[in-house]
C-alpha positions as CSV (number, residue, x, y, z in Angstrom):
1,X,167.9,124.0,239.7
2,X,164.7,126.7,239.6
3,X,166.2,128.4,237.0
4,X,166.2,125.5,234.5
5,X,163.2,124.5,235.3
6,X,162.2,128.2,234.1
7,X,164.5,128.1,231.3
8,X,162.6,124.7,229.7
9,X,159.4,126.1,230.4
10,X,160.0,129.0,228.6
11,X,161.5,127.0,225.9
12,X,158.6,125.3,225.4
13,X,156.1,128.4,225.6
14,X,158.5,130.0,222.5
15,X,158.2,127.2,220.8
16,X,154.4,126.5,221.0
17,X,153.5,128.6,217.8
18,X,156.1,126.2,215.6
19,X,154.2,123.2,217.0
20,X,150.8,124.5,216.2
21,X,151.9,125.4,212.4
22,X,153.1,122.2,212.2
23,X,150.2,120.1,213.1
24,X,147.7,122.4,211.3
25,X,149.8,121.7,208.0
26,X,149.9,117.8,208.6
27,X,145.9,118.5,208.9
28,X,145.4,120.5,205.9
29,X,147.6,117.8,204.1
30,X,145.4,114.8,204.9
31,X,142.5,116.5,204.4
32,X,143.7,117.4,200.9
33,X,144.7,113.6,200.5
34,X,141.4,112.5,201.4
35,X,139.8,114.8,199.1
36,X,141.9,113.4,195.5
37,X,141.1,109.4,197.3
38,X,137.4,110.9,197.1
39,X,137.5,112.2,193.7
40,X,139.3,109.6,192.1
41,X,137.1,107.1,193.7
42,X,134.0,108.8,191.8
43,X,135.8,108.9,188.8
44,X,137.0,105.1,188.4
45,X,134.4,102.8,186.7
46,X,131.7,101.3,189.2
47,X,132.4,97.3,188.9
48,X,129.0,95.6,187.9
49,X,128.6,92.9,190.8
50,X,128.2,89.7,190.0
51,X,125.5,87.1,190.1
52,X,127.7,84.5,189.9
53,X,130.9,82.9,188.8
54,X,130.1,82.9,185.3
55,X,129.4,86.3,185.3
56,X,132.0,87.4,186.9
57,X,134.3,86.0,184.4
58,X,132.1,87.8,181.5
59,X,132.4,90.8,183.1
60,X,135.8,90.9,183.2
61,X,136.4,90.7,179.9
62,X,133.5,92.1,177.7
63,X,131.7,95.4,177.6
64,X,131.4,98.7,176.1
65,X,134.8,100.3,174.9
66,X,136.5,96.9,176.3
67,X,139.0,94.8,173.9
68,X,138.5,91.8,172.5
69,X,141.3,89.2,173.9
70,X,142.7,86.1,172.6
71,X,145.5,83.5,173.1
72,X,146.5,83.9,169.6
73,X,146.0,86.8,168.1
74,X,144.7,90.9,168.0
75,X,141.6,91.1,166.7
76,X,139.8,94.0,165.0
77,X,136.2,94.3,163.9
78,X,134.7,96.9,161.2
79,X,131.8,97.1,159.1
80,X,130.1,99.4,156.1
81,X,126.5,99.8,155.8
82,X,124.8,101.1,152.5
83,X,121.0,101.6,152.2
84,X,120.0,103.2,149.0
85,X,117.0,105.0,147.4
86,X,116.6,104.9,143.9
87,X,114.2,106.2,141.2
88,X,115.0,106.3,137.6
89,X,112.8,107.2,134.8
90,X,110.1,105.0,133.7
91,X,110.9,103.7,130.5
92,X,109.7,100.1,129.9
93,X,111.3,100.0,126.5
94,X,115.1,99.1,126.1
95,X,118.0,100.4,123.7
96,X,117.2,98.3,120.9
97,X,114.1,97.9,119.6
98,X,115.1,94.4,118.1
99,X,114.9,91.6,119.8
100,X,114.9,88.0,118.3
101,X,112.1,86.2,119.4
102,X,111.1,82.5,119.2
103,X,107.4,81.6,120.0
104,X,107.1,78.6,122.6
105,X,104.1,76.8,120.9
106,X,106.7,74.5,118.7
107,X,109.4,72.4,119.7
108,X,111.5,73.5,116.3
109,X,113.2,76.7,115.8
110,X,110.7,78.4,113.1
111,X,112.9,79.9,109.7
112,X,111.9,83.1,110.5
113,X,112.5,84.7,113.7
114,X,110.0,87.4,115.1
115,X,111.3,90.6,116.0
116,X,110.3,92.5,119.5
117,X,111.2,95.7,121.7
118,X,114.0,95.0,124.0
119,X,112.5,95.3,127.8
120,X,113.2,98.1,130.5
121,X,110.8,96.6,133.0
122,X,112.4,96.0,136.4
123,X,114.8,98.6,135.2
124,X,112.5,101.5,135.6
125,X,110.9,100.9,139.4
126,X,112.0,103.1,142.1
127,X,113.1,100.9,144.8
128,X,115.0,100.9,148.4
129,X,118.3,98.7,148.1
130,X,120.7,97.2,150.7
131,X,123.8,98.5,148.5
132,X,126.3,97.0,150.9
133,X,126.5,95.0,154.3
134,X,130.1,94.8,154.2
135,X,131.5,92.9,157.6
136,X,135.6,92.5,158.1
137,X,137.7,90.9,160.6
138,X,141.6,91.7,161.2
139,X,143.8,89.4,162.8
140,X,147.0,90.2,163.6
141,X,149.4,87.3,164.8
142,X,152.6,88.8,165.1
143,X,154.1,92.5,164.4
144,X,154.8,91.2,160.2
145,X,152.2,88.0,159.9
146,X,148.2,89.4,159.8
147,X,144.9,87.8,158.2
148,X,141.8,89.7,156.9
149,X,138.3,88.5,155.8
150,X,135.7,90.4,154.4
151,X,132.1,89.3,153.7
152,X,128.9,91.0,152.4
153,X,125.9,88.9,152.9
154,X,123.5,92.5,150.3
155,X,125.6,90.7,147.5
156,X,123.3,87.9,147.1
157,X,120.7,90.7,145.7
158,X,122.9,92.0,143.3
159,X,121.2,89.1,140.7
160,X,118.0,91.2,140.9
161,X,119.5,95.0,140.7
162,X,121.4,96.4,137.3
163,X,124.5,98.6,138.1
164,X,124.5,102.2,138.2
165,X,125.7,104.5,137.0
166,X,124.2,102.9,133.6
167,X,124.6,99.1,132.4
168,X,121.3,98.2,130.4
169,X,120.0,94.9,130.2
170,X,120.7,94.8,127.0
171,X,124.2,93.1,128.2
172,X,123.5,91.5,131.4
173,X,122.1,88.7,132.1
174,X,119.7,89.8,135.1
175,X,116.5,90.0,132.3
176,X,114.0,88.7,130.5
177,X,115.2,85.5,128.2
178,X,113.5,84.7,125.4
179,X,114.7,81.0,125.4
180,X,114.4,79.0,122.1
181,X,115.8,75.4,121.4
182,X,115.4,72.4,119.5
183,X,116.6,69.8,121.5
184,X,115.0,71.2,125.0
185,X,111.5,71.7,124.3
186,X,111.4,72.6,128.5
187,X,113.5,75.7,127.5
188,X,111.4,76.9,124.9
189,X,109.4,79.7,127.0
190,X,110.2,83.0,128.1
191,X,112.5,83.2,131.4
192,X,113.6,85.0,133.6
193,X,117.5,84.2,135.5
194,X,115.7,83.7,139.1
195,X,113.3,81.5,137.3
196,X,116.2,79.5,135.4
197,X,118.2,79.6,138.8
198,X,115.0,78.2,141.0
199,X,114.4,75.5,138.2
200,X,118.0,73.9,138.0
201,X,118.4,74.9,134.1
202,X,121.3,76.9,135.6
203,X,123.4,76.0,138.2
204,X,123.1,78.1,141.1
205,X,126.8,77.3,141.8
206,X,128.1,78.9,138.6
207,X,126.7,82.2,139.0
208,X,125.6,83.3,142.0
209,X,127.7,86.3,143.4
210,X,129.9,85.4,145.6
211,X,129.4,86.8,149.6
212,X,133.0,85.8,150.5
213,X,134.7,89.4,149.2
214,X,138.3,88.9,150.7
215,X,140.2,86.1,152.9
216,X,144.1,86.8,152.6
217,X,147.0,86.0,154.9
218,X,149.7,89.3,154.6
219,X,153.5,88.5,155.0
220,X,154.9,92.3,156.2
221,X,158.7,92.9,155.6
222,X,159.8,89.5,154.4
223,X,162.6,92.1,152.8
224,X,162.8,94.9,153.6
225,X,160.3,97.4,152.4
226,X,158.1,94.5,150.7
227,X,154.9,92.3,151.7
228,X,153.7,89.8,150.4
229,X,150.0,88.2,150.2
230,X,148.3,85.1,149.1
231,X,144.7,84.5,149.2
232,X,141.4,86.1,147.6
233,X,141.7,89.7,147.1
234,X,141.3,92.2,144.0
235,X,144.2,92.2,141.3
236,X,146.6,95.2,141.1
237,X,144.2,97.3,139.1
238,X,142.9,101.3,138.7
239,X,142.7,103.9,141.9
240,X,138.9,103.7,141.8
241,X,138.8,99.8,141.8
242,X,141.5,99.3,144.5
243,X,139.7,102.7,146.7
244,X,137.7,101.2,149.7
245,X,133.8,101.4,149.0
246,X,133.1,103.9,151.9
247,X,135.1,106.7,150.5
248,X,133.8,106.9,147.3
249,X,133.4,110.4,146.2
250,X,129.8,109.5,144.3
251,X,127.7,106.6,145.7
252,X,129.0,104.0,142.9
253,X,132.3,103.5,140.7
254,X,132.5,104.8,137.2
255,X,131.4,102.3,134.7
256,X,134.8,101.2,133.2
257,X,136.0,100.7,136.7
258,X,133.7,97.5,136.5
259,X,136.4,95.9,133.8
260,X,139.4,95.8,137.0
261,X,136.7,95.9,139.9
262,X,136.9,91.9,140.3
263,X,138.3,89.7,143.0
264,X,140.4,86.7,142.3
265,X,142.8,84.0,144.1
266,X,146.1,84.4,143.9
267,X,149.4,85.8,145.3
268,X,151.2,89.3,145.1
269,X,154.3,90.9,146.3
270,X,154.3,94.5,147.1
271,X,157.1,97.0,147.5
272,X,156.9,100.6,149.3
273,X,159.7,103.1,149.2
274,X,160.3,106.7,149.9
275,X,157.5,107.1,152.9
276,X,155.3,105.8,150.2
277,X,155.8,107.9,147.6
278,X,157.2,105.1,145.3
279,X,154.7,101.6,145.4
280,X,154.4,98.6,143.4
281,X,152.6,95.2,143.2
282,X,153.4,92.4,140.8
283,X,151.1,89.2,141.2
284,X,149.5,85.5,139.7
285,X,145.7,84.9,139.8
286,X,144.0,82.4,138.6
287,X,141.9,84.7,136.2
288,X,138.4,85.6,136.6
289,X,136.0,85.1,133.9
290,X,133.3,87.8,132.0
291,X,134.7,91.2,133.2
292,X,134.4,92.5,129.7
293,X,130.5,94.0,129.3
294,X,129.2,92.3,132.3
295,X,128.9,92.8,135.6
296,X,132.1,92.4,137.7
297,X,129.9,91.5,141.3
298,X,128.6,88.6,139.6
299,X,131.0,86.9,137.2
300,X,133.9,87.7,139.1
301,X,136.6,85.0,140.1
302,X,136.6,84.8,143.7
303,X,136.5,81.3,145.7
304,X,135.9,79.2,142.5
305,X,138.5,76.6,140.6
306,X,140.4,77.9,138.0
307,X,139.0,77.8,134.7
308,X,142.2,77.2,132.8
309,X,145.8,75.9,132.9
310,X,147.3,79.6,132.4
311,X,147.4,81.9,135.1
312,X,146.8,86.3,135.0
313,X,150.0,88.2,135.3
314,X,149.2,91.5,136.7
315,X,151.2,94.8,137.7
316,X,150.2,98.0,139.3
317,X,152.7,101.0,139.6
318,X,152.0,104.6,141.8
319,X,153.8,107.1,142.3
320,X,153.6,110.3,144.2
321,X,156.2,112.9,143.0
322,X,154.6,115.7,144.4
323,X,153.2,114.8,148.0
324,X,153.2,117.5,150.7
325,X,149.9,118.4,152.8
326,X,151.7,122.0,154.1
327,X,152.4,123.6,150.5
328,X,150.6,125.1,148.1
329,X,151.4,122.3,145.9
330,X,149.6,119.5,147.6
331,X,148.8,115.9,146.8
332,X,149.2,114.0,143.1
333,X,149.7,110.4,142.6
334,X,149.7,108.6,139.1
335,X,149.8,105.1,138.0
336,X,149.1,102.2,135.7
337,X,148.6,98.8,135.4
338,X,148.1,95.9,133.6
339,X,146.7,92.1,133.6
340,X,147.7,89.5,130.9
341,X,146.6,86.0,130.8
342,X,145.1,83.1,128.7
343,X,141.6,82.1,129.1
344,X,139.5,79.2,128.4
345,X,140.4,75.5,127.4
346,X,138.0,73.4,125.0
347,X,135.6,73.8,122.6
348,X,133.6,76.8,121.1
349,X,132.0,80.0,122.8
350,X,128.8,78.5,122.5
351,X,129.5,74.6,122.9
352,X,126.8,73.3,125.7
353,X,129.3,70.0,125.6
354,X,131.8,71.6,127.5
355,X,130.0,74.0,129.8
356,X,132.7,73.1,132.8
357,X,133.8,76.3,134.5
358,X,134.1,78.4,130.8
359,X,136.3,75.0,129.6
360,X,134.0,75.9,126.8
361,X,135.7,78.6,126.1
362,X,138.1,79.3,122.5
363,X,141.7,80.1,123.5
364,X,141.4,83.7,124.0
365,X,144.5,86.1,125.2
366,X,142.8,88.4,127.7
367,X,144.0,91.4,129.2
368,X,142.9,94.7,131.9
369,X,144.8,98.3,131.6
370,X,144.3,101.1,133.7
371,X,146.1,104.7,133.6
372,X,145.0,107.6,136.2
373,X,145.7,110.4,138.2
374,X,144.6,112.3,141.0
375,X,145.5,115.7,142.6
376,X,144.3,117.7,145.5
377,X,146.2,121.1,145.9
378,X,146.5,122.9,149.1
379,X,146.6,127.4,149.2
380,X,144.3,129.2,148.2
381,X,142.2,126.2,146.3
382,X,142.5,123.9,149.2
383,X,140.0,121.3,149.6
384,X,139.2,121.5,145.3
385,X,140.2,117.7,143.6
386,X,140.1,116.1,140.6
387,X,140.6,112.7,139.4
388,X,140.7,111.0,135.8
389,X,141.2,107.5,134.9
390,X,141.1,105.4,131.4
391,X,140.4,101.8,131.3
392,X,140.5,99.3,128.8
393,X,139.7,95.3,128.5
394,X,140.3,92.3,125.7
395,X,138.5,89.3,126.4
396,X,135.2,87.2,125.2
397,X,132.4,88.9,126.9
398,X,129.0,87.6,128.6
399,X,128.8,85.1,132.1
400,X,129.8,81.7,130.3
401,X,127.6,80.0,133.0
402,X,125.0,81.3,130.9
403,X,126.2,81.9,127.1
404,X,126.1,77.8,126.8
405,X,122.4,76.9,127.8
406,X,120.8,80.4,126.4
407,X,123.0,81.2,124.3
408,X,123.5,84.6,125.8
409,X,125.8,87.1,123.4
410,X,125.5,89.6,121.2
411,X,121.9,90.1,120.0
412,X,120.6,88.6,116.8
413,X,119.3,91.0,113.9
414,X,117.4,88.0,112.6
415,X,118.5,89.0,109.2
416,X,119.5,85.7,107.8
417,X,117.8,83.7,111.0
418,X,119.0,81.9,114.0
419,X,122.6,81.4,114.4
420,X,124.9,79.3,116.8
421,X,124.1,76.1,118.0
422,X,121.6,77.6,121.1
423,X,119.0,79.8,118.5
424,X,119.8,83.8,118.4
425,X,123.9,83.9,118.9
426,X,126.1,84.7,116.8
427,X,127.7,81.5,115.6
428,X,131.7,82.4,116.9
429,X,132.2,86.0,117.4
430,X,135.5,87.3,117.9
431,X,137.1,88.7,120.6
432,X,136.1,92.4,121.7
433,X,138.3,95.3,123.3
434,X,136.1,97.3,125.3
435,X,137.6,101.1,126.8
436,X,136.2,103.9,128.8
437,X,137.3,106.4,130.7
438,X,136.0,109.5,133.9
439,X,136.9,112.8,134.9
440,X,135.4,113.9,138.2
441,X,136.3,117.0,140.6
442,X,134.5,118.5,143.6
443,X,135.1,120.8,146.3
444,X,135.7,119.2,150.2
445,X,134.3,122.5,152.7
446,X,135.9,120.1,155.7
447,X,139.2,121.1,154.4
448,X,138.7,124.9,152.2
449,X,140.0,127.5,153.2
450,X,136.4,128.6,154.3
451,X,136.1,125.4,157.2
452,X,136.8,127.4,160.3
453,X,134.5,130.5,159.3
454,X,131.7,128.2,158.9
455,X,131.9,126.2,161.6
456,X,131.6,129.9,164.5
457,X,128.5,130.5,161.7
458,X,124.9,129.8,162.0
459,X,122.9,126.2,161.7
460,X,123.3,126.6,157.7
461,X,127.1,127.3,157.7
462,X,127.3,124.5,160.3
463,X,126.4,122.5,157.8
464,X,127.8,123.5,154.8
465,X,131.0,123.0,157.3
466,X,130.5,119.4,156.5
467,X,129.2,119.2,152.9
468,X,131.0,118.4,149.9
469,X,130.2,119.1,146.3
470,X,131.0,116.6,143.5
471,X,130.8,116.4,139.4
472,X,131.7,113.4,137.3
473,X,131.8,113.2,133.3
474,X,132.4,109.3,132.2
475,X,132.2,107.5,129.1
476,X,132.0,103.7,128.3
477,X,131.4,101.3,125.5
478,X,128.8,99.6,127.2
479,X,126.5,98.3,124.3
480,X,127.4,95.5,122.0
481,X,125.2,94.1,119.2
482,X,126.2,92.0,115.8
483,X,127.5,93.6,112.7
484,X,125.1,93.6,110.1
485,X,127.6,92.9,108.0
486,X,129.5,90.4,109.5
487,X,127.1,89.6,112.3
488,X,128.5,86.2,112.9
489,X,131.9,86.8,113.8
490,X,132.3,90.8,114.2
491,X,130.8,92.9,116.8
492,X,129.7,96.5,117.3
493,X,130.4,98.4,120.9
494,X,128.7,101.7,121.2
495,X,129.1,103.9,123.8
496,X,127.4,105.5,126.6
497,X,127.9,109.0,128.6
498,X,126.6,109.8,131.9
499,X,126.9,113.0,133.8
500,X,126.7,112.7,137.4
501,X,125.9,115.5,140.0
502,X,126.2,115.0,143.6
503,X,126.1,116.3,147.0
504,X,127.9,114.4,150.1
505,X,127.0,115.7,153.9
506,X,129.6,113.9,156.3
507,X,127.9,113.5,159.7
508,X,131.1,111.5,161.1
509,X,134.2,111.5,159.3
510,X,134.4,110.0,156.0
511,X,133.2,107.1,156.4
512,X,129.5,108.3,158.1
513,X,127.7,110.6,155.6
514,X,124.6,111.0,152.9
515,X,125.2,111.2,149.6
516,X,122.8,112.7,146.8
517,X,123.7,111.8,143.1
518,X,121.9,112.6,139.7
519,X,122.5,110.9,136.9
520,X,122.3,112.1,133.2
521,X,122.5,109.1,130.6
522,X,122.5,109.5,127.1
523,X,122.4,106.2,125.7
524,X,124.1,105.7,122.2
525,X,121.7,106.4,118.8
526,X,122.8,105.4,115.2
527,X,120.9,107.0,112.5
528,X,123.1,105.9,109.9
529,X,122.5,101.8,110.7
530,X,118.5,101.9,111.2
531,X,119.2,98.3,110.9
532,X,120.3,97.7,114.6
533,X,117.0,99.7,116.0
534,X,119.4,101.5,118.6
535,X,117.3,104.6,120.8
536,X,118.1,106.4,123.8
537,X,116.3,105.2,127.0
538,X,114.8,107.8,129.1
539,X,117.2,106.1,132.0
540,X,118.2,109.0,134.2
541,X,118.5,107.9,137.8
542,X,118.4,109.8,141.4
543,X,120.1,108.0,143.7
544,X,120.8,108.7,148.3
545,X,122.7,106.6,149.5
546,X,123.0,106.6,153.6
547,X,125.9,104.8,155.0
548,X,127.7,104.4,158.4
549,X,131.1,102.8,158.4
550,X,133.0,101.7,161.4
């Protein structure tokens, strides 16, 4: 009996050691377990606490880096902002130094019109703009049905600012008026638009820009490989056009993009293929009015009745047959397309009886082309590009809001006196076909061969890390004034070049960055007509442009 007494208690002395092991582990363990609770407890966000029920519920669902819920839908929220500095040169005189002129003391049109210097002033100020406040909102309802609205509340400025590069007011109707008529002796003084707008002589309604940019409702994979959209949006049209403002490569579009920069209502159906290689877009618009010499951001068609019975056909085609961001080759995509359509209804160009939404308007068969190309190689030359891209437009030119109570056209040489039923038009000029075209290229330092060498460099290499250098050559027939010889019906389009240099610094991205451009104009001369008083305006422009987009 002793002895197994002995034998337990021995049992339990050589065991001792396992028990102690054991128990020190189980220790260590939950000390180890207290110490993740701990650290995971000081990394979790601290709830706010609540005052009340209210905010309880408020703090639940918004707050920094929280998403926006709904019943309905997914919503998304973006923005681009634009503030610009620019000076051009101060040259108070315009291209043409022939102006027809009508003095207010008379309520008849006199038989002999004076002649004046066409006027720069407003032109040649240096000035701080709001370019663009652009605000959009995403909704998407299911994984094929989404909705997408975009305003920009700086667009109701644009009546007060010319376009850049170049777009004198020779052609656009944000000027001086010299107003002369007959049967309105309250229109016989010298106007500006504001003034006209402020008075009533114009309707504000006709041709104000338009804040509402895009509202669409997109149908994804109706078939396969195709969308389909119906709202307001732009027209297939040009890469530059169709190429989100933000990530312009200068701080504004070439001038001829202006001819297919327009938004209009309608409905397209697109078609991808081939990982995107392969796209198309075939659509109907209603057809917006005065893209031809004028300036798209006011007489475009968006979110405004259709002007006529016919509706724009329009195409766009891209394709991408060498598309690879791993060899030497690169990137290229090329395309065209096309708009065809019918404009106006009744009456003459010029016929104040019918001044219903360009009703006024002759019969006219309009249409848009646009050809380019683009190509960004990768090896040795990565992060050089180039682009190019032609345009061309047939319509009746000038904001018919306007052409009908001013009488705004082509300008009068005043060589055989006032024409047209409104004093210096010409009487029923014919259609125009207007055509331009760009080359640009740069080098992107984000994306050279030369990036992560800069970036281990000092402050300056830093920031050449991020800096990209840009050059643009563009040409557009961008004046218009009467034949001498047939100045009636038969107009002459001159055209302008502008050379653009420019520097872009991206502080974020694309989309967050300050870009410097200069701007060379040489404005058209013709020494052989000294008839039509054309000169070259001292016009060049220096432009930064700051912009955050998000």
């Amino acid at each position: 009996m002793h002895r197994k007494w002995w034998l337990c208690i021995f049992a339990l002395v050589s065991l001792q050691p396992v028990f102690t092991v054991c128990a020190s582990d189980v220790t260590d363990l939950r000390v180890e377990v207290e110490k993740l609770r701990k650290e995971l407890e000081d990394k979790a966000p601290q709830a706010k606490q609540p005052i009340g029920q209210i905010e309880s519920q408020l703090d639940r669902r918004y707050g920094p880096d929280a998403k926006v819920r709904t019943n309905f839908a997914k919503l998304t929220f973006g923005g681009l902002l634009q503030t610009w500095y620019q000076a051009p040169q101060q040259d108070s005189r315009g291209v043409t130094n022939q102006v027809i002129f009508f003095p207010p003391s008379t309520s008849t049109m006199p038989a002999t019109p004076v002649l004046r210097p066409e006027s720069n002033l407003g032109n040649d100020n240096s000035t701080f703009r709001i370019r663009r406040a652009e605000l959009h909102f995403g909704a998407q309802f299911t994984d094929d049905l989404s909705a997408f609205v975009l305003l920009d509340p700086a667009r109701e400025s644009s009546l007060f600012y010319y376009p850049l590069p170049t777009f004198p007011k020779h052609n656009s109707p944000q000027g001086e008026f010299t107003i002369a008529n007959g049967s309105n002796p309250s229109l016989q003084s010298s106007s500006t638009l504001t003034q006209l707008l402020q008075s009533g002589e114009i309707p504000a309604k006709d041709f104000s820009p338009h804040l509402l940019q895009d509202c669409y409702l997109n149908y994804a994979n109706i078939f396969p490989h195709h969308s389909f959209t119906i709202g307001q949006f732009k027209p297939p049209a040009g890469e530059e056009a169709f190429r989100n403002s933000g990530q312009l490569d200068f701080v504004e579009r070439a001038m001829v993009t202006g001819i297919n920069n327009v938004r209009d209502l309608g409905m397209m159906i697109s078609g991808t293929w081939w990982s995107d290689r392969f796209k198309y877009s075939l659509g109907l618009f209603n057809g917006p009015t005065g893209t031809i010499l004028s300036d798209p951001e006011i007489t475009e068609a968006g979110n405004r009745p259709d002007d006529n019975d016919e509706k724009d056909f329009s195409f766009r085609i891209a394709a991408r047959p060498v598309w690879d961001t791993s060899r030497w080759f690169g990137r290229l995509e090329t395309g065209f397309a096309r708009t065809d359509g019918t404009h106006g209804g009744r009456g003459q160009e010029f016929d104040p009886d019918f001044s219903i939404n360009g009703l006024d308007r002759q019969r006219t068969a309009v249409n848009r082309n646009d050809a380019w190309a683009w190509y960004r190689p990768n090896g040795p030359v990565k992060g050089f590009w180039m682009r190019g891209e032609w345009g061309s437009g047939h319509d009746r030119y000038g904001s018919q809001a306007i052409t009908s109570l001013l009488g705004i056209g082509s300008v009068d040489l005043g060589d055989t006196g006032p024409r047209g039923g409104n004093g210096f038009t010409q009487r029923d000029p014919s259609p125009v076909t207007v055509q331009g075209w760009f080359f640009s290229t740069g080098y992107y330092m984000p994306e050279s061969i030369f990036e992560e060498k800069l970036k281990k460099g000092g402050l300056l290499d830093r920031m050449l890390s991020n800096t990209e250098f840009a050059f643009r050559y563009e040409v557009y027939q961008n004046i218009a004034m009467e034949d001498p010889a047939n100045p009636d019906r038969h107009t002459l389009l001159f055209k302008t070049e502008v050379y653009t240099e420019g520097i872009n610094y991206y502080i974020s991205g694309r989309g967050t960055k300050v870009q410097l451009n200069y701007m060379i104009v040489k404005d058209p001369t013709d020494p052989h007509n000294p008839q039509l008083g054309l000169r070259s305006v001292k016009n060049n422009v220096f432009v930064v442009n700051f912009q955050v987009g998000f």
